[in-house]
C-alpha positions as CSV (number, residue, x, y, z in Angstrom):
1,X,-119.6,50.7,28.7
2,X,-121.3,47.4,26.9
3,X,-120.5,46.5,23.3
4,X,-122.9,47.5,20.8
5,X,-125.3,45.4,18.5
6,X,-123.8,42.2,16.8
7,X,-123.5,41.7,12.9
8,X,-126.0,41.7,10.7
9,X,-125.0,37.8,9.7
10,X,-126.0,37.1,13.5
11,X,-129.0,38.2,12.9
12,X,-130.0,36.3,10.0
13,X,-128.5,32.9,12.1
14,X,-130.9,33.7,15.5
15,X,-133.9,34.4,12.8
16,X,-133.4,31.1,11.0
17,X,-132.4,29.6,14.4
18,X,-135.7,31.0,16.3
19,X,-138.1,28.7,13.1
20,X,-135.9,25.8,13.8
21,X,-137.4,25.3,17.6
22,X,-140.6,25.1,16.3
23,X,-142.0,21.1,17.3
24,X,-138.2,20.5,19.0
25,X,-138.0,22.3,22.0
26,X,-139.6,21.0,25.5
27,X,-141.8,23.4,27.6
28,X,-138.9,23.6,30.8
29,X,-139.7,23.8,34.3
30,X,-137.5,25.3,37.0
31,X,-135.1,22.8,38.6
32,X,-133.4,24.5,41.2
33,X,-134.7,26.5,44.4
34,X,-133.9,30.5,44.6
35,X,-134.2,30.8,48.2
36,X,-134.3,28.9,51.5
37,X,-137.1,27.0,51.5
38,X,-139.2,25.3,54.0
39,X,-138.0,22.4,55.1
40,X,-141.2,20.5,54.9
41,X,-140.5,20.0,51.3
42,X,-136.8,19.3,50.9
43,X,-137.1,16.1,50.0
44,X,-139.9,16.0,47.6
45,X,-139.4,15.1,43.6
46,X,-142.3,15.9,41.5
47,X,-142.2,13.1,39.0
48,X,-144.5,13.3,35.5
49,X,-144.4,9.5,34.0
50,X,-145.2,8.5,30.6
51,X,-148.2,6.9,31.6
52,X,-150.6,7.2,34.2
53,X,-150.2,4.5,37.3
54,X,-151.8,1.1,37.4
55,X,-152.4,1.5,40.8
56,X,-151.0,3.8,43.9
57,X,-151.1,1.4,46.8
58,X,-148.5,0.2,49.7
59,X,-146.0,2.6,47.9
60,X,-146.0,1.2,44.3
61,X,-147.5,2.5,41.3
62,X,-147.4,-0.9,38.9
63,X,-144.8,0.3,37.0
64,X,-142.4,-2.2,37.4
65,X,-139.2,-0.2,36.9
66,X,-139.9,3.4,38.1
67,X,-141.1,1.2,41.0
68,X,-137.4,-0.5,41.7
69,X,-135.9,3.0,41.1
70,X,-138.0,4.3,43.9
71,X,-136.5,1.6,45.6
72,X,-133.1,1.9,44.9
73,X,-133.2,5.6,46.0
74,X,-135.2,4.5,49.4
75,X,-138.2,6.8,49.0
76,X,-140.5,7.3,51.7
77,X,-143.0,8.4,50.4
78,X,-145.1,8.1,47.2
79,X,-148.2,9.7,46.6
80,X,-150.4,11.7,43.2
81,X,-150.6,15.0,42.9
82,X,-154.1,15.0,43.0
83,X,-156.4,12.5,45.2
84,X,-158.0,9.8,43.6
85,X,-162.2,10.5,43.1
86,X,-164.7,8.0,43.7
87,X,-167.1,10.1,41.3
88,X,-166.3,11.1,37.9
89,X,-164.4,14.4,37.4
90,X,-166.1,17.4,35.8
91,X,-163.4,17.5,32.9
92,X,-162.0,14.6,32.8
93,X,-160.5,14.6,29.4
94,X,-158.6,17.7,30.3
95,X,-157.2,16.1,33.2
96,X,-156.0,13.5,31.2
97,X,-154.8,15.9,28.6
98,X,-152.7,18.2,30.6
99,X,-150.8,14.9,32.3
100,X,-152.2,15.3,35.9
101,X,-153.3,12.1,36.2
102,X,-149.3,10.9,35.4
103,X,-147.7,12.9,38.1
104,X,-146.8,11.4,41.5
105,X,-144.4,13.0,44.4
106,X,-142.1,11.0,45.8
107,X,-140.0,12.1,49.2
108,X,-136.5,10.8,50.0
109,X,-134.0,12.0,52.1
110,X,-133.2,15.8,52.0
111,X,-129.5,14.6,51.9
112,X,-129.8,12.0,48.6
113,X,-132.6,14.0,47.2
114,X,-130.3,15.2,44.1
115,X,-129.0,11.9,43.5
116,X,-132.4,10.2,43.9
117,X,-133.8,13.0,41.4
118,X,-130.8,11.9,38.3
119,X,-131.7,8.3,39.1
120,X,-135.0,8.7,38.3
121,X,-134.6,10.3,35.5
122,X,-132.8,7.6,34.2
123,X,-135.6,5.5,34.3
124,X,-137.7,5.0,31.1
125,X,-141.4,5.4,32.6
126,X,-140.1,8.6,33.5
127,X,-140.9,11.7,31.4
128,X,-139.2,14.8,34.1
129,X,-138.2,14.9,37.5
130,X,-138.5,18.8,39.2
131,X,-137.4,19.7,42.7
132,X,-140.8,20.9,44.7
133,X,-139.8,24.5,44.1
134,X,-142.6,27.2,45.0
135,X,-143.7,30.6,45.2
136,X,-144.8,33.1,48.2
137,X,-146.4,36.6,48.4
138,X,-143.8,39.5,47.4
139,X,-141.7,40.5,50.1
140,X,-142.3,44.3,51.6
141,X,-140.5,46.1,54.0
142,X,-142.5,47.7,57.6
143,X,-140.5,50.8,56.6
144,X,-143.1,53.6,56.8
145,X,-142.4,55.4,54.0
146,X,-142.0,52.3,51.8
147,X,-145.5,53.1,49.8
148,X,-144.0,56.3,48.6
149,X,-140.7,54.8,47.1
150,X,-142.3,54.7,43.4
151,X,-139.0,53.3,42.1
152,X,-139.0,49.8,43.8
153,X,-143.0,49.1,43.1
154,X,-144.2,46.1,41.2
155,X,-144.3,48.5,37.7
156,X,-140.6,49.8,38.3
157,X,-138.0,48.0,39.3
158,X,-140.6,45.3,41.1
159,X,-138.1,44.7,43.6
160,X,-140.6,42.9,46.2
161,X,-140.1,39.8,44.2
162,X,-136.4,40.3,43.9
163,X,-136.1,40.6,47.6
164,X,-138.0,37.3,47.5
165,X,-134.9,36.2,46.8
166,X,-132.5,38.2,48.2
167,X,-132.3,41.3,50.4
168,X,-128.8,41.1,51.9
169,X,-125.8,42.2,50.2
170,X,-123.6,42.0,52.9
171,X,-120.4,40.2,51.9
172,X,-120.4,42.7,49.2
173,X,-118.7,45.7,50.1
174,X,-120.3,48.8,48.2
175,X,-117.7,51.8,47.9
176,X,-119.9,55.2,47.5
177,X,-117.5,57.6,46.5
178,X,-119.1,60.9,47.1
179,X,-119.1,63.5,49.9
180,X,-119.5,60.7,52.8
181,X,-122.3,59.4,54.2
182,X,-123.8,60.1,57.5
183,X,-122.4,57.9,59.6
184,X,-124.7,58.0,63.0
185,X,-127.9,58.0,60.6
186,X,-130.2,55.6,62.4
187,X,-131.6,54.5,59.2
188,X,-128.0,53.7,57.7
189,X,-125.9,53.3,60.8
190,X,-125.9,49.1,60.6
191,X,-124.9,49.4,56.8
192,X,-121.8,50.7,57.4
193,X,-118.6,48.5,56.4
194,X,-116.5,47.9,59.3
195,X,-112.5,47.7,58.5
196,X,-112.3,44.9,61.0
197,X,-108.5,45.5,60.8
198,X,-108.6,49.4,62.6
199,X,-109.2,50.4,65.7
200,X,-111.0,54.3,65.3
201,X,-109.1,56.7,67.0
202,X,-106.2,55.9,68.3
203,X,-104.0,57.6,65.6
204,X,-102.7,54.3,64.4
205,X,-102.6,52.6,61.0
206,X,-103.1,49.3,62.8
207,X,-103.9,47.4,59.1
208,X,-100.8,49.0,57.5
209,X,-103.1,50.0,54.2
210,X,-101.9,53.4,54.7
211,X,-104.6,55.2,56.2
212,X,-105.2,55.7,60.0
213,X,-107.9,55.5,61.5
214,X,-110.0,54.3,58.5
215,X,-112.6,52.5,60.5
216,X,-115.8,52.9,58.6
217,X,-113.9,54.7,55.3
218,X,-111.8,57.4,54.5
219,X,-111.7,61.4,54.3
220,X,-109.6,62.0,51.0
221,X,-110.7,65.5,51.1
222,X,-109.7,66.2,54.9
223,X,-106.6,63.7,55.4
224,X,-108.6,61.6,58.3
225,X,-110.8,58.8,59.1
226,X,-113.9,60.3,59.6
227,X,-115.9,60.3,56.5
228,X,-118.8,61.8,57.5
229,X,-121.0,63.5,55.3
230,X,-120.8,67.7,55.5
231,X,-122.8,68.2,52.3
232,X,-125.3,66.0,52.1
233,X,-125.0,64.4,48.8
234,X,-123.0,61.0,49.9
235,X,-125.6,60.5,52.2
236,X,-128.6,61.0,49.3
237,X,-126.8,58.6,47.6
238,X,-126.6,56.1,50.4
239,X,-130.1,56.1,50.9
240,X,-130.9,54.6,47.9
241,X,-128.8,52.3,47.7
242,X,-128.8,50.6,51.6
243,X,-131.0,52.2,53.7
244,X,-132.0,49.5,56.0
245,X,-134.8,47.7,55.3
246,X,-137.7,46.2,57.4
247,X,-136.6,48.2,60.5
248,X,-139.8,49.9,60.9
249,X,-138.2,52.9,60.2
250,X,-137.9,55.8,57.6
251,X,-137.6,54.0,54.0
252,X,-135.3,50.7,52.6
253,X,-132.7,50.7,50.1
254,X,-132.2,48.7,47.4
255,X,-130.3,46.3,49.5
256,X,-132.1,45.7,53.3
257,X,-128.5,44.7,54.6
258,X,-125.1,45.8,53.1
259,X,-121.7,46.9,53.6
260,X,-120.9,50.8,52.3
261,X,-117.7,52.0,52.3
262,X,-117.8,56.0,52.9
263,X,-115.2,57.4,50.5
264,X,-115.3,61.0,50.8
265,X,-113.7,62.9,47.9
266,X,-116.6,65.9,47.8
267,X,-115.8,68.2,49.9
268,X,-118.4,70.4,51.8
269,X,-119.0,72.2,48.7
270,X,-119.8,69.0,46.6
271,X,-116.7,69.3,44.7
272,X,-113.9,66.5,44.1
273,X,-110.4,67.1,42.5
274,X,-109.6,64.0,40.0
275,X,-107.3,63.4,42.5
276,X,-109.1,62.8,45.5
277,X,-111.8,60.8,43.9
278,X,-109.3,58.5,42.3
279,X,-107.6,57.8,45.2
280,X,-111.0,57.2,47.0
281,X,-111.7,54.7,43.9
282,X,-108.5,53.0,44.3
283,X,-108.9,52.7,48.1
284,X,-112.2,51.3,47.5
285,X,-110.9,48.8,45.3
286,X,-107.6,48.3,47.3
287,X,-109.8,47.5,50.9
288,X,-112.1,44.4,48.6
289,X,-115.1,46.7,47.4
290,X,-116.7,44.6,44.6
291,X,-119.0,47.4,43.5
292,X,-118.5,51.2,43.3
293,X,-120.9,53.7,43.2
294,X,-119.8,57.4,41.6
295,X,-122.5,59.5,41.3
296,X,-120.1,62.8,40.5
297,X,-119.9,64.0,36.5
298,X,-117.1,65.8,34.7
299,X,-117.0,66.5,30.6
300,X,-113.0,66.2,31.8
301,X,-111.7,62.9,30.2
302,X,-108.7,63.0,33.5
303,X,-105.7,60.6,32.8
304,X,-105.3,60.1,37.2
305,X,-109.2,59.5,37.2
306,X,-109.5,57.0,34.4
307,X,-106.5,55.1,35.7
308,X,-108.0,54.3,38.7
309,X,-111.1,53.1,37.1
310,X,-108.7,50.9,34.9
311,X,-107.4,49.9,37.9
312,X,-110.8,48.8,39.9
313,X,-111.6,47.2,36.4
314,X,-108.7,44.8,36.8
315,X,-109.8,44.2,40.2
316,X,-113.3,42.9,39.1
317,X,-114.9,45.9,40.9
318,X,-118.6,46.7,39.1
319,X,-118.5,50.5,38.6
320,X,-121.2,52.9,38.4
321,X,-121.6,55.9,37.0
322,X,-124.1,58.8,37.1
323,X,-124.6,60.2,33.3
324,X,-124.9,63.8,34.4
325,X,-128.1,65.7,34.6
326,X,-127.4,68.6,31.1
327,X,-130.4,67.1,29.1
328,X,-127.9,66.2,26.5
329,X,-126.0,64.3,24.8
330,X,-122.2,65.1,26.0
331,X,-120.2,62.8,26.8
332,X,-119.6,62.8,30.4
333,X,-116.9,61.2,33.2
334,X,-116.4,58.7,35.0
335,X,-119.5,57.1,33.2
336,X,-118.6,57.0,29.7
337,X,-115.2,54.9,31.0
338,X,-114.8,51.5,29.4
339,X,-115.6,49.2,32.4
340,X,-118.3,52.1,33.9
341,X,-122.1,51.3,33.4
342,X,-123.7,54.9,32.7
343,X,-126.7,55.2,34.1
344,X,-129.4,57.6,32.6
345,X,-132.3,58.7,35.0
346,X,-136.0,57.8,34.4
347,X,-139.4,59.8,35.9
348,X,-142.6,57.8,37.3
349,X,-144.1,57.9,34.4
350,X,-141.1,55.7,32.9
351,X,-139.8,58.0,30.8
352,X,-136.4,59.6,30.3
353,X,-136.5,62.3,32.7
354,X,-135.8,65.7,30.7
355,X,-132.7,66.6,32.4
356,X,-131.0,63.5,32.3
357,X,-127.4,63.3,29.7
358,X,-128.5,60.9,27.6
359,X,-126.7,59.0,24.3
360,X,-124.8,55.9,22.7
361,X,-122.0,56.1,25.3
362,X,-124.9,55.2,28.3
363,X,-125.8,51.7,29.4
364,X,-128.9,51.7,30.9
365,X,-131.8,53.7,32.8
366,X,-133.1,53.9,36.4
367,X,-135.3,55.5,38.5
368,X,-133.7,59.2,39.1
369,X,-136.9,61.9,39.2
370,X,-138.3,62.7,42.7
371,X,-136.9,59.9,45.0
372,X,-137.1,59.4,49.1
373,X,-133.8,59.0,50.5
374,X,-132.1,60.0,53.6
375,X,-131.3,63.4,54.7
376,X,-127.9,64.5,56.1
377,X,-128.3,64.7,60.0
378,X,-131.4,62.6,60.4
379,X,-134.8,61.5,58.6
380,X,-136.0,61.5,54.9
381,X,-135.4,63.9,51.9
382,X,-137.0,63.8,48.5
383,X,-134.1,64.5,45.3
384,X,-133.8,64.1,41.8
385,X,-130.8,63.5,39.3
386,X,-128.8,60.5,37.7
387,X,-126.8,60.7,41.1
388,X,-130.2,59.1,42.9
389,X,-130.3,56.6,39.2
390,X,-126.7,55.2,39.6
391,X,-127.3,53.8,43.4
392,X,-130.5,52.1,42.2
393,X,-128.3,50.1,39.8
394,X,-125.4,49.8,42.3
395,X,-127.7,48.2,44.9
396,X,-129.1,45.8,42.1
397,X,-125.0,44.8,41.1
398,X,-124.5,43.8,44.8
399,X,-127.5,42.0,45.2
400,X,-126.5,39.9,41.5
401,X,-123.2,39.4,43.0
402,X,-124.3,38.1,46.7
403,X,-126.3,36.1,44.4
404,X,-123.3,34.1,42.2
405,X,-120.4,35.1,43.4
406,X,-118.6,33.1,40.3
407,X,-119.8,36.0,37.8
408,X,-117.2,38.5,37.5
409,X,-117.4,41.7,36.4
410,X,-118.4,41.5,32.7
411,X,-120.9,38.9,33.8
412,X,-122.8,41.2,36.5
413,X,-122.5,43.8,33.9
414,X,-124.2,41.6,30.8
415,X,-127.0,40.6,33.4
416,X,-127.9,44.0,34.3
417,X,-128.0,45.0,30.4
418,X,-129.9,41.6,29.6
419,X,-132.6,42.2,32.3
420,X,-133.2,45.5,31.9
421,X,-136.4,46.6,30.2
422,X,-136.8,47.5,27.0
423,X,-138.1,51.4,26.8
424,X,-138.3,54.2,23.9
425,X,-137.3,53.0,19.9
426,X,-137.1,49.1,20.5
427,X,-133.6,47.9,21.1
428,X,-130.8,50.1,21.9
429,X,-131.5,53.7,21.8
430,X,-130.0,57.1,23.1
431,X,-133.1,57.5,25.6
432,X,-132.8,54.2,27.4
433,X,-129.8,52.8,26.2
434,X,-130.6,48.7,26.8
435,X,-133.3,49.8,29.1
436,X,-134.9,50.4,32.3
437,X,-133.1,47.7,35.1
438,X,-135.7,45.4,36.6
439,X,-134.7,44.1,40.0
440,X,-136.7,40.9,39.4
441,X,-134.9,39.6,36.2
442,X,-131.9,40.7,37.0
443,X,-131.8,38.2,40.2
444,X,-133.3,35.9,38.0
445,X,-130.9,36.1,35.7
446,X,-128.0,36.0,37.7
447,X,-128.7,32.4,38.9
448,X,-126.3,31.6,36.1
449,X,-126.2,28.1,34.4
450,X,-123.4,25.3,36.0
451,X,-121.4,23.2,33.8
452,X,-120.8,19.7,34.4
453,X,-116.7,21.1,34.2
454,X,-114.7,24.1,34.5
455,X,-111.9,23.4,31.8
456,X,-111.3,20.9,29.4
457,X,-107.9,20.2,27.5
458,X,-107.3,21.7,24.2
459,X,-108.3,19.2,21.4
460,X,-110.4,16.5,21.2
461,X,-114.1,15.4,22.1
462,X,-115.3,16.3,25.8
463,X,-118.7,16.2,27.3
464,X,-120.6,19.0,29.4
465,X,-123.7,19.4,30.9
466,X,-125.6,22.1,31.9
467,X,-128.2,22.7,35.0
468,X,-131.8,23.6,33.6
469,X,-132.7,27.2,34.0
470,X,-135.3,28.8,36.4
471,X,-138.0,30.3,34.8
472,X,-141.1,28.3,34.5
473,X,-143.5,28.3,31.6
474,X,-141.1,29.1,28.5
475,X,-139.5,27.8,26.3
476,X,-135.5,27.3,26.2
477,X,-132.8,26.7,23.6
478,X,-128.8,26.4,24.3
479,X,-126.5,28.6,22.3
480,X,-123.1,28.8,22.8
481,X,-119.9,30.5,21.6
482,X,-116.5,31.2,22.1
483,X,-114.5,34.7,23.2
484,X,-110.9,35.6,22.5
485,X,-110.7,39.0,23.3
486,X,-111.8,38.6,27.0
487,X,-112.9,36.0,29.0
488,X,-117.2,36.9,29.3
489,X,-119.8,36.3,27.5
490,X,-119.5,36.1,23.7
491,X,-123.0,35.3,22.9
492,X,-125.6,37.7,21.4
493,X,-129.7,37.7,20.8
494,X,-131.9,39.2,18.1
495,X,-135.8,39.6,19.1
496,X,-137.3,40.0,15.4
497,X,-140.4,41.3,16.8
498,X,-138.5,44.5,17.8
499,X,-135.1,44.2,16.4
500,X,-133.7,44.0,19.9
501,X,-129.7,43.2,20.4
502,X,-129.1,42.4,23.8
503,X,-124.9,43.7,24.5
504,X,-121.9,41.1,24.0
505,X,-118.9,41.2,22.7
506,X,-119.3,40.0,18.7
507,X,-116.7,37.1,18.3
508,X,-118.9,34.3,17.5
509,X,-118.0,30.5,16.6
510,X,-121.5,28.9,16.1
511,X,-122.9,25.5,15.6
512,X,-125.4,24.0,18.2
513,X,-128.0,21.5,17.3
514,X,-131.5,23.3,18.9
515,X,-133.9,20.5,20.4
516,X,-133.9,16.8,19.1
517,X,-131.0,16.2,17.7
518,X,-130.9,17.9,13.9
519,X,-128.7,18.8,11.4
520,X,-125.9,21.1,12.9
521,X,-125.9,24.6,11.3
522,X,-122.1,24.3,11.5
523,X,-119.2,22.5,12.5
524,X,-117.5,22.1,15.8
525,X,-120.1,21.2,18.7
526,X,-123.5,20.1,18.9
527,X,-125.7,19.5,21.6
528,X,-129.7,18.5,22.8
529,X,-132.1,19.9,25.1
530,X,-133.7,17.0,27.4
531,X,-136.8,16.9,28.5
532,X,-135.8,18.4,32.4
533,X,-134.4,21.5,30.6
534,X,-131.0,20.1,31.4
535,X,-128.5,20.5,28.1
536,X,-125.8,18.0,27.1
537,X,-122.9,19.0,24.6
538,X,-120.3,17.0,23.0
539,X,-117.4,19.4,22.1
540,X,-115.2,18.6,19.3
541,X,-112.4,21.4,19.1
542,X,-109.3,21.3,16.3
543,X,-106.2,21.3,18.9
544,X,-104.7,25.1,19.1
545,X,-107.5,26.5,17.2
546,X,-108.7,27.5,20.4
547,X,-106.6,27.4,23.5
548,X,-106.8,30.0,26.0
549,X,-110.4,31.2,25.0
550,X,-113.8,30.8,27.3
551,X,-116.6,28.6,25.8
552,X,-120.0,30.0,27.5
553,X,-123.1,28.5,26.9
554,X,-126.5,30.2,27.7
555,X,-130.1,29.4,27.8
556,X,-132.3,31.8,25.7
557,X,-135.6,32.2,26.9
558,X,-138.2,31.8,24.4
559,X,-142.0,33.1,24.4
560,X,-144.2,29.6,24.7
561,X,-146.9,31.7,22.9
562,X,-144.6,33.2,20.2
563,X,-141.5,31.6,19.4
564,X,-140.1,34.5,17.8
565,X,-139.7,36.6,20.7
566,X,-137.1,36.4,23.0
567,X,-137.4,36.9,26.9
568,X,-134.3,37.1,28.2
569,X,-130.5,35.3,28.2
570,X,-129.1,33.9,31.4
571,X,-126.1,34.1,32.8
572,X,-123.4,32.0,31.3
573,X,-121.8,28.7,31.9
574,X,-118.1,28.7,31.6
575,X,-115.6,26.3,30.3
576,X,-112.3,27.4,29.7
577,X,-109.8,26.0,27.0
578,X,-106.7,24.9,28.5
């Protein structure tokens, strides 16, 4: 579970804090690249000066020193944006006005591009410097039945532009612990993790873990190493989660590539003793699964069951949990463990679908009403329940992870909740909890923020600076804030338009300047926003006061049409306190 919603005196700080960004903040524009790019552009700043060019000829635009810099960096090439016209342009004024005529690319060595990119923003004549990022049509799968997965389309969990960036998740071992998975399914067959230290059947425990045989995953109800699937359930599951994609075959999963550990603890029946699915859990977590997937309920709060869940919490394992399927409001198990994301189930119409448990204890929503997934023994089945919800999220916690492998858990688990979309009562509500996830913001989110350090010394003055974030178009500020209780995130945002709370953990230490440099709202560091979207902070800490504790600092994205109404968070930038 995620904390709750932050004080009311945070509130009033982000409300006066939101009219202070008015005139001071800098429209930003992404910096860094998402995805493998084409190479043809590799090398290519996009450079807006403070004024337009004397002249573009033999390599040289007349200003004298963003000329030399060009030269110091050795660029190859420098050209306008747009062509220069012998005839007069239609609008010309509005060319002027929106800067075109001051923006010139220069190309320079793939290899010194970054370097060439901070000396030219040193220069004076230069007002930013972006990397020649781009876009490209959403990314489907040939799967046949794709069309009919309603949960990953464009007005659900839009993952075709998620998988624009990412698809694979291998690298990230996904434990489903359920009644095992079909393991000669030819739509899942390739997703299977491979315990690399077993040979199957030769009655051996060749890794010494303590299981023999364990090849692809382990039979906790039936003592062996085949965990194949003799109910059908673990399979369901599966599906959803890493059916392979873009195989011209049957459907995709969340993730087109992974790496699912088959934990049976179901038995043929669909039923688990405490047991058996802890040890599954804690096999999971013993043989490197960074995200868990237990789609199984019980209104049993079980000592053995929630100690190994403490137990994969420790290990940084992202667990989740299916809420139950009673149409209340019961408290249910694993999912309402600390260090579980509960997942209520949505319908296609984006609603809470009538069924689902619901209620405070929950984290968020996804898809969980009528969804394709693979059958047991072959082909497709269509089934319904917070046990088909939980492996949408699942998928989407290994894809954030592949993505930045420096969050840990508390961080995959914030950028889940901070993505996810806002449904029912606005904010946090029983229905929805934080929301319905959104494959797209989640990935976009999880491109976390990089700070110029890791750690600083307790005491004194030290300098950080952050990367710009990735969304084009808005509007950023930098907030930042210090944790005690465990090292994560200890920031928090209010939308005023709808009384939103995003979830954090509430111990807050405030005072960053917001934009040009202003009056800070309190004392210990202040920082400004530059013009590239890049933050710098000067850090003034009392020596003790704060040893020990995690100083994050996070972009908040800001509306450009409304400055009262907050987008998203990213990730955080960490420094610790040493």
């Amino acid at each position: 579970m995620i904390g709750r919603p932050a004080s009311n005196d945070v509130r009033r700080f982000l409300a006066t804090a939101l009219f202070l960004l008015v005139g001071t903040l800098a429209f930003a524009q992404a910096g860094g690249v998402s995805e493998p790019q084409a190479t043809r552009h590799l090398g290519r700043l996009v450079v807006r000066l403070r004024q337009a060019p004397v002249a573009l000829a033999l390599g040289a635009t007349g200003l004298g020193e963003f000329d030399r810099a060009c030269r110091r960096v050795g660029a190859t090439s420098l050209r306008p944006l747009i062509a220069p016209r012998r005839v007069a342009r239609a609008a010309s004024e509005a060319f002027v006005e929106a800067g075109l005529d001051r923006i010139v690319r220069v190309e320079v060595a793939v290899a010194e591009r970054d370097a060439a990119r901070a000396e030219l923003l040193r220069c004076a004549e230069v007002e930013r410097v972006d990397l020649a990022d781009g876009a490209r049509g959403a990314k489907v799968p040939n799967d046949p039945s794709w069309g009919s997965q309603w949960p990953l389309q464009s007005n659900r969990l839009d993952m075709p532009k998620a998988w624009n960036v990412l698809t694979d998740a291998t690298g990230v071992p996904i434990a489903v612990i359920d009644s095992g998975c079909d393991q000669q399914h030819n739509d899942f067959k390739s997703n299977r993790w491979i315990n690399a230290g077993e040979i199957a059947g030769n009655a051996i425990d060749d890794d010494g873990n303590g299981y023999v045989d364990d090849r692809f995953g382990y039979d906790f109800v039936n003592l062996d190493g085949d965990p194949d699937d003799d109910f059908g359930h673990g399979t369901e599951v599966a599906g959803v989660l890493a059916a392979v994609g873009d195989n011209v075959l049957n459907i995709c999963g969340v993730c087109w590539k992974a790496e699912v550990i088959s934990c049976k603890s179901l038995d043929s029946t669909g039923f688990g003793t405490f047991d058996e699915l802890a040890e599954g859990l804690v096999y999971a977590a013993d043989n490197g699964a960074r995200v868990a997937n237990m789609s199984f309920v019980a209104s049993v709060d079980d000592s053995t069951l929630r100690a190994a869940v403490d137990y994969a919490r420790a290990l940084e394992v992202v667990q989740v949990g299916a809420a139950g399927n009673n149409g209340n409001k019961v408290v249910m198990y694993p999912a309402a463990y600390d260090g579980v994301l509960a997942v209520i189930a949505t319908d296609s119409g984006d609603t809470r679908w009538t069924t689902s448990t619901h209620g405070s204890w929950c984290d968020v929503a996804a898809p969980g009403a009528s969804i394709l997934t693979l059958r047991n023994n072959g082909g497709t089945t269509t089934d319904s329940g917070t046990s088909f919800a939980a492996p949408h999220v699942a998928g989407l916690a290994a894809l954030v992870r592949k993505l930045n492998p420096d969050l840990d858990r508390l961080g995959v688990e914030l950028v889940l909740c901070y993505s996810a979309e806002d449904r029912g009562a606005a904010g946090f509500d029983d229905d929805f909890a934080w929301g319905r996830v959104n494959g797209q913001r989640a990935l976009d989110l999880a491109q976390s923020l990089r700070a110029s350090v890791t750690e600083i010394p307790d005491g004194g003055k030290f300098s950080l600076t952050l990367d710009a974030p990735t969304d084009p178009g808005f509007v950023y500020f930098v907030i930042g804030g210090f944790s005690d209780r465990f090292p994560g995130v200890a920031l928090s945002t209010y939308d005023p338009a709808d009384e939103r709370f995003f979830p954090v953990n509430h111990d807050w230490l405030f005072d960053f300047t917001l934009g040009t440099p202003v009056n800070p709202v309190f004392i210990g560091f202040q920082g400004v926003l530059d013009a590239t979207g890049a933050a710098t902070a000067t850090v003034d800490l009392p020596r003790h006061a704060f040893k020990g504790m995690a100083l994050d600092f996070a972009y908040v994205t800001l509306d450009p049409a409304n400055l009262n109404v907050i987008q998203s968070v990213s990730a955080p930038a960490r420094v610790w306190i040493r």
